[in-house]
N, C-alpha and C positions, 0 to 999 in steps of 0.2 A: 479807403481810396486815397489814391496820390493825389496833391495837388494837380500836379501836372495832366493825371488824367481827369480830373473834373474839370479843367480849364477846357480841355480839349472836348470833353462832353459837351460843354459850354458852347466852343466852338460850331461844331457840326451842328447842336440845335438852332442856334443861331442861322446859321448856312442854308436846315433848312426849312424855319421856320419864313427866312425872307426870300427860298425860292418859291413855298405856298403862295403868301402875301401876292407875290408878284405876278403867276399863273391867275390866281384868281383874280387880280385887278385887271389884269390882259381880260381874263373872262369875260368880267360883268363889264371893261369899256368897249370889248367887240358887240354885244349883244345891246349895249343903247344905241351904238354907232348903228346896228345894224337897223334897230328900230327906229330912229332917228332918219338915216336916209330912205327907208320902205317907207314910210309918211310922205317925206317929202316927196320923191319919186312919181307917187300912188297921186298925192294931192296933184304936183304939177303935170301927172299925164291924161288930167282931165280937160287941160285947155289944150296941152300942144297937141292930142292926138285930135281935136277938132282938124286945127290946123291942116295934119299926115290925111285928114279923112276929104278935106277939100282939095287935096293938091296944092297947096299953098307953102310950100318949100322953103319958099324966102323968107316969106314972115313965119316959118315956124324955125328956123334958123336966129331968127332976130330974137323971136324970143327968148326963145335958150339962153340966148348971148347975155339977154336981161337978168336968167335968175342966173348966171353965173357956170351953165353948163357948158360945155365942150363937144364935136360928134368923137366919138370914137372908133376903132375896125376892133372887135375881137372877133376867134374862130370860134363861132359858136358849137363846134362840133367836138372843141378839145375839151378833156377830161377833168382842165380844171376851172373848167364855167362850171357854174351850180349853180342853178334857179333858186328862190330865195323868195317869191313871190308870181301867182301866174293869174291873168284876169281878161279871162277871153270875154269878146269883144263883138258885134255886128262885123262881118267882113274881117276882124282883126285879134291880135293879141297886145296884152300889155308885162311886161315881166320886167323883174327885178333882178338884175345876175350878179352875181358875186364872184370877180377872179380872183387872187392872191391878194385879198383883203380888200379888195376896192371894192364899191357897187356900181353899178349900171344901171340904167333905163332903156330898154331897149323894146318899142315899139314897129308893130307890124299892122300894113292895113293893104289888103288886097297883098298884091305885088311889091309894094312900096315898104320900107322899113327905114328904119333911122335907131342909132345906138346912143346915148349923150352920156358925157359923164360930169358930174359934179366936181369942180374945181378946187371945192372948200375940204374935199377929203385930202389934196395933197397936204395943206396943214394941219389937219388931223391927225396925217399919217406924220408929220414930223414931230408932232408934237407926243405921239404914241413912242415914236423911235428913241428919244429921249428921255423920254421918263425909263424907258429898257437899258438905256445907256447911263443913267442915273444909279440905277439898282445894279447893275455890271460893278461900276464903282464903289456900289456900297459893300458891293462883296470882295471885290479886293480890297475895299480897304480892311473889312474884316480880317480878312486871309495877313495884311503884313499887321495888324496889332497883334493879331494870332503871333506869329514869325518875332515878332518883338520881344511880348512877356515870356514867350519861353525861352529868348535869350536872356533875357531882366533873369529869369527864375533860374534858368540852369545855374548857377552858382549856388543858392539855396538846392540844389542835389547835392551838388559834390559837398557844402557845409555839412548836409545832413549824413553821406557816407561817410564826410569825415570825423564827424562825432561817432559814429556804429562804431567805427576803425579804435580810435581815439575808448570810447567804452569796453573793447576786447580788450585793451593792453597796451595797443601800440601808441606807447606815450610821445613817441617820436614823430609822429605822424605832422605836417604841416597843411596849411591850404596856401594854396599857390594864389600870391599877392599879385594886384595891377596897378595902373595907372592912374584907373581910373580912378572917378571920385564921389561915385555915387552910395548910397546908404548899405548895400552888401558890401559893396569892398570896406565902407568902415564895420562892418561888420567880419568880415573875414579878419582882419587884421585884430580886432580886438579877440578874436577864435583864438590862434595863433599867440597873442598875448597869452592869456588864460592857458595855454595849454603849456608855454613855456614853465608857467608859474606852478603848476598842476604837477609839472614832472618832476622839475626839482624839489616840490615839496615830498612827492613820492619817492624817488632816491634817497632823499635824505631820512625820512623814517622807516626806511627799510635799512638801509645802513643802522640807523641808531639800534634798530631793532636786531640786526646781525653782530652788532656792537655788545649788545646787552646779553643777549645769547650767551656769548662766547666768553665772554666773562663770566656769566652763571656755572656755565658748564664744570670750568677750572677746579673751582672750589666745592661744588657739589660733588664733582669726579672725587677730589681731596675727604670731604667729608663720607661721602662711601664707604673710600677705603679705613679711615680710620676706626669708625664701626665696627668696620671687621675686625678688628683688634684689640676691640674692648671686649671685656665682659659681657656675655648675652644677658640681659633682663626684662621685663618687663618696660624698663625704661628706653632702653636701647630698641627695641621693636614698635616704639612709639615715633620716636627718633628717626627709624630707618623709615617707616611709613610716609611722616610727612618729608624726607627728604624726595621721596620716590614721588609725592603730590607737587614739591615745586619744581623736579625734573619733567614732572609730563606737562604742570602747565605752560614751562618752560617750550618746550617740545609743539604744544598745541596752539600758543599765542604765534609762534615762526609762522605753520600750518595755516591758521588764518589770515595772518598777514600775506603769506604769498597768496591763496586762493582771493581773497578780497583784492589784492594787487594784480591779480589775472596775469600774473606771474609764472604761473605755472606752465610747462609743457605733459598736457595729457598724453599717455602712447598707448593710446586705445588697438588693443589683439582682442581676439578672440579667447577666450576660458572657460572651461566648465566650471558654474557654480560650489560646487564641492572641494573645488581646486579653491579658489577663492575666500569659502569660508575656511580652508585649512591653513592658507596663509593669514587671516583675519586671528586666527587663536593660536598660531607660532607668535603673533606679536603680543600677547598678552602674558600677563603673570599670576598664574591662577595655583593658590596652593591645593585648593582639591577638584581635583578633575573630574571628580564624582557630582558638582555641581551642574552641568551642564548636561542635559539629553541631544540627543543631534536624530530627529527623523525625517529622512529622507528617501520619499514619495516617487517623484518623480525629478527626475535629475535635468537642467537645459545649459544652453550656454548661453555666454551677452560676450560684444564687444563692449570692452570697460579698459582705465588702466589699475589695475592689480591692484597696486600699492596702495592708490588712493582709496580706493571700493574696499578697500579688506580695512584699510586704518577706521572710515564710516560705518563698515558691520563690527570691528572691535569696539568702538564707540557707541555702539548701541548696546552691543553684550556688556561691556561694561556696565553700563547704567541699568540695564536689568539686574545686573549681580549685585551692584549697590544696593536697589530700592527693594530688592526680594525679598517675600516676605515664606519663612519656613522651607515649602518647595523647590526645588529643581527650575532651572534657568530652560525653557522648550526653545528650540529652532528647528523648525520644519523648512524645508526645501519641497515646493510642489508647484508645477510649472512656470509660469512667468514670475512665483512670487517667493521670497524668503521673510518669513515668519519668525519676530525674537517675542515669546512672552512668559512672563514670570506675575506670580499671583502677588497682590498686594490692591491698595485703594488705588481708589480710578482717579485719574488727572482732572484736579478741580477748576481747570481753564482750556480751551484752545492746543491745540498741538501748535500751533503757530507762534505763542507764546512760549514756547519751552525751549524754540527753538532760536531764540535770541542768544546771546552770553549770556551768563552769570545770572540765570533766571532760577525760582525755585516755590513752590507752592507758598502762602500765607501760613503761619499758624502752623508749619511744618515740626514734625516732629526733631525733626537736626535741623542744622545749618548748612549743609554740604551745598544743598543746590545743585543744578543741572552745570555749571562748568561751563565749560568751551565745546565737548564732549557734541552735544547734537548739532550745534551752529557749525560744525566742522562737518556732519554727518548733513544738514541742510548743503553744505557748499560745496559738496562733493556732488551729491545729484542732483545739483542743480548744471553742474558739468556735463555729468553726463544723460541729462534727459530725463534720469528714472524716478519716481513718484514717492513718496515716502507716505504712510497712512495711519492710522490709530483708530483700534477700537478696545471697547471693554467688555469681555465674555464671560461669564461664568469665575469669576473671581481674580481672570489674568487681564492684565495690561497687555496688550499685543501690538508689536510697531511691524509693519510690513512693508518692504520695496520691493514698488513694482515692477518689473523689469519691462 
């Protein structure tokens, strides 16, 4: 979960945790209020309705005046009187009415009636109106820190898109510097540092690397052909092997340096499998072809780019034909998956482990090691999405990707 959206999670429950808070306090102070004046009311219409009961008008007037009441006119017939207390009487009624939050006392005897209202609810009511006008403000102020930190934050977006950007490749990628002078912007700016620093160190050892290449090449080209014009021997096929071992690793340090450099442009079409592995063992040098079985089950396609997929299945066939023990090199094609396994001991660590450079068992009977060969075959599907997997069956080592 994004920052931005937990903050906002944050936000709403906040919003409305304090519009609960606040209905409910409206609740419980309408219902003492209410209880509060039905007391009083109740209590003081035990002396004034003597008063209503004598005809005595003026002094029950006076009195009122004493505890603080008022007379009032409401239409007792409108919809939003609501009784709230009712206490018939000899000759009379006593009730308690409630309009639009206020209360009433409003007594009847014979003919004669009188409504009063309590004076002390106007500051009641102000003082209720306030506290609503208080929580109003708590929520906007909510609402602009809200408005604030996601302005504070949006810049930590676009840092973090621009590190995504900045990890695909695009070394050139910048964050757009301000004025300002708070702790992202020195944060932006030292982003922006670092990634200047970042790139020219990455141009420059890929240069050294396309440097060094190209140099190799020359004199290996050179050494090739001279080969050919020696004598064949035992010596000379020794010769020509490992020249052929520091051309591929040659070949394969470039291959990881651009894939590790994100350097690359994949041109992912559509292919049939079969089409794929057939360019996968055009790039190989296999002097018996009787090595290799090929069964194929069920035939599918994948978008992939070619080149790179077929150089990751030649790099696994290889390394089965290395490590192979007696038998035949198997590759099975059958739906989603392509199958290389060749009999030999089973891998005494982690496929994870193999999958590093220049890794190779303890205690191994050569020194070869795994090479460049799978870290090239890891960086390739890891391009393109597909799963790479190990298991050990019935005496074969079996690498399979999954499509």
């Amino acid at each position: 979960m994004t920052i931005f959206r937990k903050i906002f999670l944050l936000f709403c429950a906040s919003i409305a945790l304090m519009y609960y808070l606040s209905t409910q306090t409206n609740k419980i102070t309408d219902e003492k209020i209410a209880l509060v004046y039905m007391q009083k009311y109740i209590q003081a219409s035990k002396e004034l309705f003597g008063y209503l009961a004598d005809g005595d008008i003026e002094r029950l007037d006076l009195r009122a005046k004493e505890l603080g009441y008022e007379k009032a006119k409401i239409n007792l017939k409108s919809s939003a009187v609501k009784t709230v207390h009712n206490d018939k009487v000899s000759f009379g009624v006593i009730k308690v009415l409630k309009k639009n939050g206020a209360y009433f006392l409003y007594m009847r005897y014979l003919d004669d009636s009188s409504i009063f209202y309590d004076k002390s609810q106007i500051k009641e009511s102000e003082q209720k109106e306030r506290l609503n006008y208080l929580i109003i403000a708590d929520i906007l102020l909510l609402v602009i820190m809200f408005v604030i930190i996601i302005r504070i934050l949006k810049p930590l977006k676009i840092i973090s898109e621009g590190i995504e950007k900045f990890g695909r490749g695009d070394y050139s990628w910048r964050l757009k510097e301000s004025n300002s002078r708070n702790e992202i912007e020195k944060l932006t700016k030292q982003f922006n540092k670092m990634a200047e620093n970042l790139e020219s160190l990455i141009k420059s050892r890929t240069q050294l690397l396309s440097d060094i290449s190209h140099e190799l090449r020359m004199p290996i080209a050179k050494s090739k052909l001279s080969l050919e014009m020696v004598e064949k021997s035992k010596y000379t096929d020794m010769l020509r092997r490992a020249i052929n071992q520091i051309d591929n690793l040659t070949n394969e340090l470039l291959e990881i340096e651009r894939l590790n450099s994100h350097s690359v442009k994949m041109e992912m079409t559509r292919h049939s499998i079969d089409a794929i592995l057939a360019e996968a063992l055009s790039k190989m040098m296999i002097d018996d072809e009787e090595q290799i079985e090929i069964e194929i089950i069920q035939t599918f396609e994948c978008k992939a780019d070619i080149n790179y997929l077929s150089i990751a299945i030649k790099n696994l066939i290889d390394n089965a034909l290395k490590y192979k023990e007696k038998s035949k090199v198997k590759i099975t094609i059958n739906q989603n998956r392509l199958e290389i396994a060749n009999r030999g001991l089973p891998l005494k660590k982690e496929l994870t482990y193999y999958l590093e450079t220049f890794t190779q068992d303890d205690n191994s009977r050569n020194t070869k090691g795994y090479g460049l060969g799978l870290n090239i075959v890891k960086r390739v599907l890891e391009y393109h999405k597909f799963e790479l997997k190990y298991r050990y069956e019935n005496g074969y080592n079996i690498f399979s990707i999954i499509f």
